[in-house]
Each structure stands twice: as C-alpha cells, then as structure tokens.
ZAMARGU-4260 file (C-alpha; in steps of 0.2 Angstrom, whole numbers, plus 5000, padded with zeros to 4 digits):
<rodrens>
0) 4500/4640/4293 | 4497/4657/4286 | 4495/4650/4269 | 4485/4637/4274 | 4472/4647/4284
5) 4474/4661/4271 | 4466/4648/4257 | 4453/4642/4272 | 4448/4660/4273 | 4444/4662/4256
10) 4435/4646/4250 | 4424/4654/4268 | 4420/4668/4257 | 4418/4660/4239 | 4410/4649/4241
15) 4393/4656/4249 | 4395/4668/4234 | 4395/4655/4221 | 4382/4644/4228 | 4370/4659/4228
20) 4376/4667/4210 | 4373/4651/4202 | 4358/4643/4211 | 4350/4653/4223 | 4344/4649/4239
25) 4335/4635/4246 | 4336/4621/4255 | 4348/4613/4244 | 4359/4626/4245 | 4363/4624/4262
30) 4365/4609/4261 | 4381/4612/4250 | 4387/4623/4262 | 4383/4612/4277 | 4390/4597/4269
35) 4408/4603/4273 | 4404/4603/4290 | 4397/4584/4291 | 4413/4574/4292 | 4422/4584/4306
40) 4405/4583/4316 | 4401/4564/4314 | 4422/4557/4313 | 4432/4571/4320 | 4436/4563/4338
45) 4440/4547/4327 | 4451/4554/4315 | 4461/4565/4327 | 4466/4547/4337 | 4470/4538/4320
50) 4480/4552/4314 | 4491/4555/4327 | 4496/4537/4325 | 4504/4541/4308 | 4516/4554/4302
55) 4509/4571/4303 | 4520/4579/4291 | 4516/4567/4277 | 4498/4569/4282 | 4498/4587/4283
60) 4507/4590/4265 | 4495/4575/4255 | 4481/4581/4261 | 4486/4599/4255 | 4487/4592/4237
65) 4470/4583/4239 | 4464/4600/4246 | 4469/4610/4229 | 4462/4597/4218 | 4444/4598/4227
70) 4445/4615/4228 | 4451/4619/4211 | 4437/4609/4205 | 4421/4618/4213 | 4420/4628/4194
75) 4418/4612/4185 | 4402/4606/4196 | 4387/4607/4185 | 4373/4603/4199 | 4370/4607/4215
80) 4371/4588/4220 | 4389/4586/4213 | 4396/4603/4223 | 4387/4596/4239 | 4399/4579/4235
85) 4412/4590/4232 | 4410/4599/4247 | 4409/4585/4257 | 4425/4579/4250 | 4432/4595/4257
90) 4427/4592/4275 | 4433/4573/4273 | 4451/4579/4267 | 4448/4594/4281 | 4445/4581/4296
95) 4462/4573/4291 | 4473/4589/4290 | 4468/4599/4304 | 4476/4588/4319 | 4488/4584/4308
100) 4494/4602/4306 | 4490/4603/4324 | 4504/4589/4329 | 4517/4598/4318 | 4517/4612/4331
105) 4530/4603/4343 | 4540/4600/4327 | 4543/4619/4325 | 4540/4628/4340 | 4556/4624/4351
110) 4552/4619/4369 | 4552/4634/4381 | 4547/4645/4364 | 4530/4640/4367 | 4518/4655/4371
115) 4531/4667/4358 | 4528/4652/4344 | 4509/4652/4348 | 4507/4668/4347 | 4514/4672/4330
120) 4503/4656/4323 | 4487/4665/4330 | 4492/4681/4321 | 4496/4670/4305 | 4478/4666/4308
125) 4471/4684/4311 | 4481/4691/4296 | 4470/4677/4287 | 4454/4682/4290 | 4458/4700/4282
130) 4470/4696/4267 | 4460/4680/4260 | 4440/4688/4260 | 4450/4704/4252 | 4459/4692/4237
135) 4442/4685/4235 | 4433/4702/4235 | 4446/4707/4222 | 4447/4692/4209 | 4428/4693/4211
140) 4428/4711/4206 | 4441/4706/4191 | 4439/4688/4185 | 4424/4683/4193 | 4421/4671/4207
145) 4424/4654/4198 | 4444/4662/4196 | 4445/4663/4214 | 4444/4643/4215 | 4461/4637/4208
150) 4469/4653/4214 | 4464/4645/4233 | 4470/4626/4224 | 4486/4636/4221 | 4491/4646/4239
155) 4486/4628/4246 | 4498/4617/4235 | 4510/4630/4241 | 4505/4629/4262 | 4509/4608/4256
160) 4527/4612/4249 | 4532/4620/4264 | 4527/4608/4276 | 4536/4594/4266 | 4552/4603/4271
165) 4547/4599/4290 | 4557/4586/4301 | 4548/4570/4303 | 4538/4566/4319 | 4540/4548/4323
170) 4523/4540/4322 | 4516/4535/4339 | 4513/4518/4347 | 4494/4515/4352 | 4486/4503/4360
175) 4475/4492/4352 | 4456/4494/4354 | 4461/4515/4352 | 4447/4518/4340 | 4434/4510/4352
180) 4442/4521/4366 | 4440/4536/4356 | 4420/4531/4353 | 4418/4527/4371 | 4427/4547/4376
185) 4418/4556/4361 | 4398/4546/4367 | 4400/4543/4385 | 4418/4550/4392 | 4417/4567/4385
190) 4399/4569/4386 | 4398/4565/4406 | 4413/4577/4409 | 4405/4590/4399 | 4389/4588/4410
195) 4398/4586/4425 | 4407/4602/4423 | 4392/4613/4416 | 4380/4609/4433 | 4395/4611/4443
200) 4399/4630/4436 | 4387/4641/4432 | 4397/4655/4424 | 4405/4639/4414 | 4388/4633/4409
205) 4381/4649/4405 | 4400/4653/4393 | 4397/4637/4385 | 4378/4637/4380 | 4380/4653/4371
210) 4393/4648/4363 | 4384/4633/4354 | 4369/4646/4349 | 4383/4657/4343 | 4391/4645/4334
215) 4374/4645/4322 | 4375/4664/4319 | 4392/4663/4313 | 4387/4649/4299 | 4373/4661/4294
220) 4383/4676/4294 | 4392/4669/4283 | 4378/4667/4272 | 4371/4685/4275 | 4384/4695/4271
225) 4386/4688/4254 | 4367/4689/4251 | 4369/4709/4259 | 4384/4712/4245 | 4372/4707/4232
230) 4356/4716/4238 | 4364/4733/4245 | 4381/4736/4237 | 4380/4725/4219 | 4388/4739/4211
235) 4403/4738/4222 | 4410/4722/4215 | 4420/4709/4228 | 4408/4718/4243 | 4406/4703/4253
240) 4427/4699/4254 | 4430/4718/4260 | 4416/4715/4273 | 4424/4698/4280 | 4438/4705/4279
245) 4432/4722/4290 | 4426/4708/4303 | 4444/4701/4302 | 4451/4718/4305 | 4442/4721/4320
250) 4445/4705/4328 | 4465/4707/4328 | 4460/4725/4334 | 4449/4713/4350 | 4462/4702/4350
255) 4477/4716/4353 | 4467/4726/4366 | 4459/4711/4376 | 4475/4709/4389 | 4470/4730/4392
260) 4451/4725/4398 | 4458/4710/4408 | 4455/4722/4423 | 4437/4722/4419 | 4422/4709/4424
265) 4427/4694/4413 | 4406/4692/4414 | 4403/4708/4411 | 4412/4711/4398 | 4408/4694/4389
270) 4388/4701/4390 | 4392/4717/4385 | 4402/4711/4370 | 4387/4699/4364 | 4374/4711/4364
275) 4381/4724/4356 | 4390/4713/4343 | 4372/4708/4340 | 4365/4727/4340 | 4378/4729/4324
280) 4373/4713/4313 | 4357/4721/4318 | 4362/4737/4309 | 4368/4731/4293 | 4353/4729/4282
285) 4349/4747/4286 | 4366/4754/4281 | 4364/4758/4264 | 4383/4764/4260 | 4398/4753/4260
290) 4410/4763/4273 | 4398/4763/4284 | 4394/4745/4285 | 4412/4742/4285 | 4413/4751/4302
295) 4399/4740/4308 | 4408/4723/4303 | 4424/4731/4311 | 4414/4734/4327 | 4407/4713/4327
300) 4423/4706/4324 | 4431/4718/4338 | 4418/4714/4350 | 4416/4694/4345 | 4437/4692/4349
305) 4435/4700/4365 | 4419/4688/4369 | 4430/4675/4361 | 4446/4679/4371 | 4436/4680/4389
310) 4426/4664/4384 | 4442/4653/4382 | 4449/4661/4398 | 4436/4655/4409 | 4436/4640/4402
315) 4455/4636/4405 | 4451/4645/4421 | 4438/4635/4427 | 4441/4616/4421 | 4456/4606/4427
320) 4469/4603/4415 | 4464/4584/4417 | 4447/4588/4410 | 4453/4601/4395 | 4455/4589/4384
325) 4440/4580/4385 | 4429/4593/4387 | 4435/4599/4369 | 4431/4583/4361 | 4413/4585/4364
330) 4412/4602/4364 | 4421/4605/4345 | 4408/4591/4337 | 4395/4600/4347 | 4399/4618/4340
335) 4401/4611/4322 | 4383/4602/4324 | 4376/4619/4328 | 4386/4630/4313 | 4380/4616/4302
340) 4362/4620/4306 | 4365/4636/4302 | 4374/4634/4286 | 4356/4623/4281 | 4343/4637/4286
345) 4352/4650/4282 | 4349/4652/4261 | 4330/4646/4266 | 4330/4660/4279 | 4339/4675/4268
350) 4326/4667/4253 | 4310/4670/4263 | 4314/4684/4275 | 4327/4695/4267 | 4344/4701/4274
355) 4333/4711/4286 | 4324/4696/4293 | 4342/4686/4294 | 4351/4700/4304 | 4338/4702/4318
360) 4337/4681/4318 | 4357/4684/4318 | 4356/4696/4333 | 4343/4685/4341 | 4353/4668/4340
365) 4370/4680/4349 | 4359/4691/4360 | 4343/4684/4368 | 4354/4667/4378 | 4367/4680/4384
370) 4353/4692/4389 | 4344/4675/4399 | 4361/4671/4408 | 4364/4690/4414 | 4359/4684/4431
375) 4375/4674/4433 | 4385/4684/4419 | 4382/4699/4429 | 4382/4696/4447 | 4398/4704/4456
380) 4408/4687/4460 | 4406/4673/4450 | 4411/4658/4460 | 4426/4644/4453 | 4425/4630/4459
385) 4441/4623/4454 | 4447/4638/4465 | 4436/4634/4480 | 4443/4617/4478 | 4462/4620/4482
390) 4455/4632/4498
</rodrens>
C-alpha cells in the first residue's frame, strides 16, 4: 500500500507541473488533468460490483503493471489531446485497482487485528503524501519533471510484485442482473438515501455539502501550488513537491492530535478548522520566502486532517451502518464530480486571475459554505437522530 500510494502521490504532483511547463494553461489543460477523474465519476459503483466478482489479487497486481506503462509514458505525449487519452487511461486502469486493493484488506489484516491493521495502512498513506511530492520535488530539481514519470512506472511495478505474493481471495458468486442492481443503487438507491439522510440531520447535511465544495478546492489546489512554485520560488527548483509534501506533514501532525481535541465541539471545531484552513491558502501568494509558506502548508494540512477526521466521525456517528454503504456510493462519485470541476477551471482560473485570484477563490470555495452552516455548526447540541431513535 505504501508503494502504491507513494507512486499516487507523486504522479498528483507531476503531473500539474508538466501540463503547465509544457503547455500552459487553458481550458485544455484541465481537461488533461480532469480526465483522470472521468472514469471513476461515471463507472466507479459499476466497476467496484464487477470487480469483487473476480480475484482481487490478480486485479490488483495487472493493473499495477498497466499502471506503470501509462504512467512511464506521459514523457512520450507530444499534444495535449494524446496526455488527455493518456490520462484518461490512467483513471480507467484507476477505477479497476482501487476496490480491488481495497478487497485484499481481509487477505492481510487477520480477523480481530482490524483497527491495529487499519491503522498502519492510513499511516502507509500519510507517510505517502510527504515522501512522494518530496521525490518529485527532487528529481524535478535534478533530472527534470519528465524523469519523475518512469521513476513512478518503476515504484508501481514494484507495489504489483508484492501483491502477487498474496493468498488468493476466492472470487465471489453474484447474482445475475448485479450490474443492473448496481445502476439502480448508484441513480435511484443511493441517491434517495443520501436525500433521506441529509433532510433528516442537519449537522450531517451541513458536513456533507461542504465537503462537496471542498472537494473542488482541493483539485485547484493542486493546480495552484504548482502555478505558486513557478511564479514565487522558480529559483528553488522542485518547490511545489516540498510544499505537498509540508501539507502532508501537517496532516499526520492533524491526524496524530485529532483523538486529543475529541473533547472539544465536533462542530465547532470542524468550522474552525475550515476557516482558518482557508485564511492560510489565503496567505500563500503574499508570502514571498519558501519557509514561510511551508509553515502555511503545514498549518492547511493540519487543520484539513482534523476537519477531515470530525467529518468521517459524524458521519459514522450519525448514519446507520445499514445506510453507510450506500451513502458512500453516491457520495464518492458525487465528490469526484466536484474535484473534476475543479481540475477543468482551475489552469483557466491561475491563467486569468493569478495565484492571488486562485487562493482567495481557494479560501472562498472551503470558507464561505462552512461560514453559511455556522448556525447549525455552532449551536451548543447538535441533535442525532440515530441517537434519538434508540431513546
């Protein structure tokens, strides 16, 4: 898993660089980082159901090795229209892997071992998001952005080895008609219990809505900070992997002290993190040395894991476990639609208003729906009605 996300966590860095370094901004640069996004939004539910029909291991560790090849090949794309195909390819062999990877998880985490086995696969995934921006940063500053591409083919052959040494999962029965099941939870099932659930809880409804328009931020963060490396700190090569990477940082530094503010207002603290989280994208393009905005990105990705870690809370807290699943369908294909939006407006947007217009439409998209639910965010007692239910 840590290999895995560590090559996730890179191409998330490269490849915003190399669409800007070699053709700018603009619409149809965008679309090249949106286009990763596409398959996963339109045939996620679909492909999860069909998946788990067949043997994750073999899933997970051929879809490694297409992985590479795509990846390794972004170098070799002489138009913007054959990275966009590439791209897309990406998020096809993507929508394929992830619930695969995600079945293996019984395979190696013993039963009774699960919160211990969970645990150390989120940290695989927090140490991630620090060493994979910081190896792209470097090969950038040393090789250039095009050698970070097969280096990322390379650590994700290697994720596929391991996996190949796994025990096989034997592949499930389903019933017939699955897939028609699937379109009928991810158009009718999972959207009516997504309503349902969202006009019954108001603190739920308020967690999940900003959550969508967060969802965009992040896409065009992404964006930003590589457009903020080349405008404010060109002559600090491989910038924009040591400012992922300081988000990173901070968010196992949220995720570490989030049980310590358990004691405090889980809305409360969930408004508080937003809005300041937006005050320090805010900051960024007015910081004009390196350590500085470092500390900023250290202070986001501290306060987005604590957001993050009270968001998923309430969540399990207030839906039945019945409904989890179901919820989740819609909701994932939901957020990825929203970060997909993003990823297109967001070369137009650092084209046209500049990395200072970006932040404070960065800041606006995480602050302003947080600062419109503060009625129910911040009111003492925030009613459960899966509590009320059993009383």
């Amino acid at each position: 898993m840590l290999l895995h996300r560590l090559a996730g966590s890179m191409l998330v860095v490269a490849v915003p660089f190399f669409v800007i370094d070699r053709y700018g901004l603009g619409w149809e640069s965008g679309l090249a980082l949106a286009a990763r996004l596409v398959p996963n939004v339109v045939f996620g539910i679909v492909v999860g159901h069909v998946v788990d029909r067949w043997e994750p291991r073999v899933v997970a560790w051929s879809t490694a090795l297409v992985n590479a090849v795509v990846v390794a090949s972004v170098p070799l794309t002489q138009s913007l229209a054959q990275l966009q195909l590439l791209m897309f390819a990406a998020g096809v062999v993507y929508t394929f892997g992830l619930p695969a990877r995600m079945a293996l998880r019984p395979v190696v985490i013993e039963e009774g071992e699960e919160t211990r086995g969970n645990a150390v696969i989120v940290t695989a995934e927090r140490l991630s998001s620090i060493v994979g921006p910081l190896l792209v940063g470097l090969l950038i500053a040393t090789v250039g952005v095009e050698a970070s591409f097969p280096a990322q083919g390379g650590i994700t052959v290697l994720s596929g080895l391991l996996v190949w040494g796994l025990p096989n999962r034997p592949a499930r029965e389903g019933a017939s008609g699955g897939v028609r099941d699937e379109l009928r939870q991810m158009f009718v099932t999972g959207p009516v219990v997504l309503v349902r659930a969202l006009a019954g809880d108001r603190m739920l409804c308020a967690v999940v809505l900003t959550a969508f328009t967060y969802g965009a931020a992040v896409a065009v963060g992404e964006v930003f900070t590589a457009g903020l490396a080349k405008d404010h700190f060109a002559d600090h090569p491989g910038s924009n992997g040591w400012l992922v990477a300081a988000m990173g940082t901070g968010g196992v530094l949220g995720a570490l002290l989030s049980t310590a503010l358990g004691r405090f207002h889980p809305g409360r603290l969930y408004f508080v993190g937003n809005v300041l989280e937006g005050l320090a994208w805010l900051a960024l393009p007015w910081v004009d040395r390196l350590p500085l905005a470092l500390l900023c990105m250290v202070a986001a990705g501290f306060l987005e894991s604590v957001a993050t870690v009270v968001y998923f809370a309430e969540v399990q807290k207030r839906l039945p476990p019945e409904m989890t699943g179901r919820f989740y369908a819609t909701f994932i294909p939901l957020m990825d639609a929203f970060e997909m939006v993003g990823a297109l407006t967001a070369p137009v947007l650092l084209a046209s208003t500049g990395v200072g217009g970006t932040a404070t439409v960065i800041c606006l998209l995480i602050a302003v729906p947080v600062l419109l639910g503060a009625p129910v965010l911040l009111r003492r007692s925030a009613a459960n009605p899966r509590t009320e239910a059993r009383t």
